[in-house]
N, C-alpha and C positions, 0 to 999 in steps of 0.2 A: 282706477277701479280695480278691486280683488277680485280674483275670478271666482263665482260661484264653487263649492264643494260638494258633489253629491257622492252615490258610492262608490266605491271599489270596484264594484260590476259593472260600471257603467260609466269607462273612462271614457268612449268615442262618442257616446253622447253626448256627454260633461264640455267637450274639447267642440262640439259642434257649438253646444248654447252657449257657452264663452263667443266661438264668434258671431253667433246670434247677437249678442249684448253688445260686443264690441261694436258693431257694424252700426245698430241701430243707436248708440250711445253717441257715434259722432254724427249721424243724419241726422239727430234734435238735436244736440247742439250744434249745427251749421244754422240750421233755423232758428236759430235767436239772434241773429248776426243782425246789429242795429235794434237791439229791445229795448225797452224800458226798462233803468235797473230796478224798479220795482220789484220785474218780474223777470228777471235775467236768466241766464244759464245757472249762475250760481248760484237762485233761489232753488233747480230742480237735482243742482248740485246735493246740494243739504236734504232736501228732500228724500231723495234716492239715500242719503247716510242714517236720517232718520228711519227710512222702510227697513232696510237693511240690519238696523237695531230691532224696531220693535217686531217686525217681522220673524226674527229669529227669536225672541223671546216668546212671540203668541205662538208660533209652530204654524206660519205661512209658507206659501209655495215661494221660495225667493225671488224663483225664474217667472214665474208673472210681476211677482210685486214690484221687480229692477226695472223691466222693460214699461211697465204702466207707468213709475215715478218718471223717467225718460221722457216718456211723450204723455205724461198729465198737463202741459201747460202747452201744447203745442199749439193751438188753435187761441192763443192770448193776445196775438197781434189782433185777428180780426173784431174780437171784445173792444179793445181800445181805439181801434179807427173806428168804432160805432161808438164809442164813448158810453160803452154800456148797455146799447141798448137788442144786442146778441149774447149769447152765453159762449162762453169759451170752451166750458167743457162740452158741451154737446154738438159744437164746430170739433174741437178736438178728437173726439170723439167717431167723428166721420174721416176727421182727416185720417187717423191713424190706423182705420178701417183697410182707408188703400194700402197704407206703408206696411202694414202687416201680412198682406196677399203677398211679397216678393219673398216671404221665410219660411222656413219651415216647422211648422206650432200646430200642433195639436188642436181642432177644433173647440175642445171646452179650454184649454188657457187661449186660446183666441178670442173667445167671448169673454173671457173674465177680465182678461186687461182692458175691453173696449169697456166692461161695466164696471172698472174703478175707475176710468177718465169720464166715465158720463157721469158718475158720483160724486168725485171727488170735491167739488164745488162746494160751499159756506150757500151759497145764496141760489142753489135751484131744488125743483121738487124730486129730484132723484136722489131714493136711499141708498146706500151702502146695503149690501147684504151678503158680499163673502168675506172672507175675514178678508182677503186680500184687500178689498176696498174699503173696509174698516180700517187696515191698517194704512193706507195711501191718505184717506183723508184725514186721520189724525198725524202723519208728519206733516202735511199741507197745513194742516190747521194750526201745528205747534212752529210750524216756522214766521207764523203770523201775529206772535204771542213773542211776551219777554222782551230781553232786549234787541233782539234783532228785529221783531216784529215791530216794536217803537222806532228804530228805525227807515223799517221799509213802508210805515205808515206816513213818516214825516217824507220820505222821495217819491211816495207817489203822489201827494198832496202838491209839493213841488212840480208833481211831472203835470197837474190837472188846474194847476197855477192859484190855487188856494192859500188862502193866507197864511199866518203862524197858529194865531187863534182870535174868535169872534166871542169873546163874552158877551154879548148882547143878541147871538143866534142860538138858539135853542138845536143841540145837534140832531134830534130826533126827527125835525120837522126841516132840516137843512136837505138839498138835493145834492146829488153826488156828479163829479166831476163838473163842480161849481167852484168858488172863490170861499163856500164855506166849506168844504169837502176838507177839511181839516185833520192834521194826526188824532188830534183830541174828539172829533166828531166820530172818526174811525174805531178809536178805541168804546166809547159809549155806543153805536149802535150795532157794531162786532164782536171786538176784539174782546171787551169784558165779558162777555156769554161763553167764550168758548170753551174755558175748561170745562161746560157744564153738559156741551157739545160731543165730548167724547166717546169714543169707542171701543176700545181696548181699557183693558189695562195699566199696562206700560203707557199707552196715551194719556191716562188721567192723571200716572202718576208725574210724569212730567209736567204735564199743563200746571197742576196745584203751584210748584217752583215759581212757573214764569207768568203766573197771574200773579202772584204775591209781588213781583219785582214792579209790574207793569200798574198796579193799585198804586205803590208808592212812589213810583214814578211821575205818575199826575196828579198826585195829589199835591206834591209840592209843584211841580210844572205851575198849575192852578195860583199858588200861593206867589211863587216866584212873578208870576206875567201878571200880575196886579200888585208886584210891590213891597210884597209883604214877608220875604225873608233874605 
């Protein structure tokens, strides 16, 4: 990780929230230890590279935006021993609640990181409304898109023991973390919405890329798994 740059007047600051980040950068990644690589260290990996990007292009606060991609998936374990039926960001959301009482943050970036982890979710009713969490859920969302997103759609499908694909299941109407919880079922009732999802910018303009890849992608997938090229 680069260390954060801010100004000139404000090196012993600068040198505190460097180790703010460091500290907190290896306590969520110790907790992924045994994840699903679905949703690994190095999906929050990416994540955290992607904020770091669009962050610095929309003129975000870094130092929330780093510390929130960090622990945006930390409460993932508990989503998946429920097999869905708890949110993760809003477990996360509390969990990171406590882990942020041991530093020393500012009351309004303490609130803001806790409401880009309760946001940052595809699938609950909490919006984004700082930029920061604008820009958190659009890396979250672009890393679930494209090629890398085709792939972590087909290991999670794996990880929930789903087939390759059900041409005769309709994905709309399929239940999730079933046998038809499929790459392909992922991509129709997600995955192809999201460029349309975005929030920034710089988020949209990436998305357009990796929905173009991710179209042509299954379409021939489609043609291939019946045969036909």
């Amino acid at each position: 990780m680069q260390p954060l740059v801010l100004s000139e007047t404000d090196v012993v600051t600068a040198r505190e929230m460097n180790g703010i980040l460091e500290s907190i950068r290896l306590m969520a990644r110790d907790s992924f230890m045994g994840a699903k690589f679905s949703h690994d260290w190095e999906h929050t990996e990416r994540v955290y590279r992607l904020c770091m990007h669009i962050g610095a292009i929309e003129g975000a606060d870094l130092e929330v935006l780093a510390i929130a991609a960090f622990l945006h998936d930390i409460g993932r374990a508990h989503q998946d021993k429920a097999r869905g039926s708890v949110c993760h960001a809003e477990v996360g959301a509390e969990i990171a609640r406590e882990v942020l009482e041991a530093y020393l943050l500012s009351q309004d970036k303490r609130d803001n990181i806790l409401h880009c982890i309760l946001t940052h979710r595809y699938r609950n009713s909490h919006v984004p409304e700082t930029l920061e969490a604008k820009c958190l859920f659009d890396a979250d969302k672009l890393d679930a898109i494209g090629a890398v997103g085709i792939a972590r759609a087909y290991l999670f499908a794996g990880e929930v023991g789903a087939v390759l694909h059900n041409s005769s299941a309709v994905p709309e109407d399929s239940k999730p973390y079933s046998r038809d919880d499929t790459g392909y079922r992922e991509y129709r009732v997600k995955l192809s919405r999201i460029k349309d999802k975005m929030l920034t910018a710089e988020g949209k303009r990436i998305a357009q890329g990796r929905h173009a890849f991710m179209k042509e992608f299954f379409e021939r997938f489609l043609k291939e798994h019946e045969g036909l090229l």
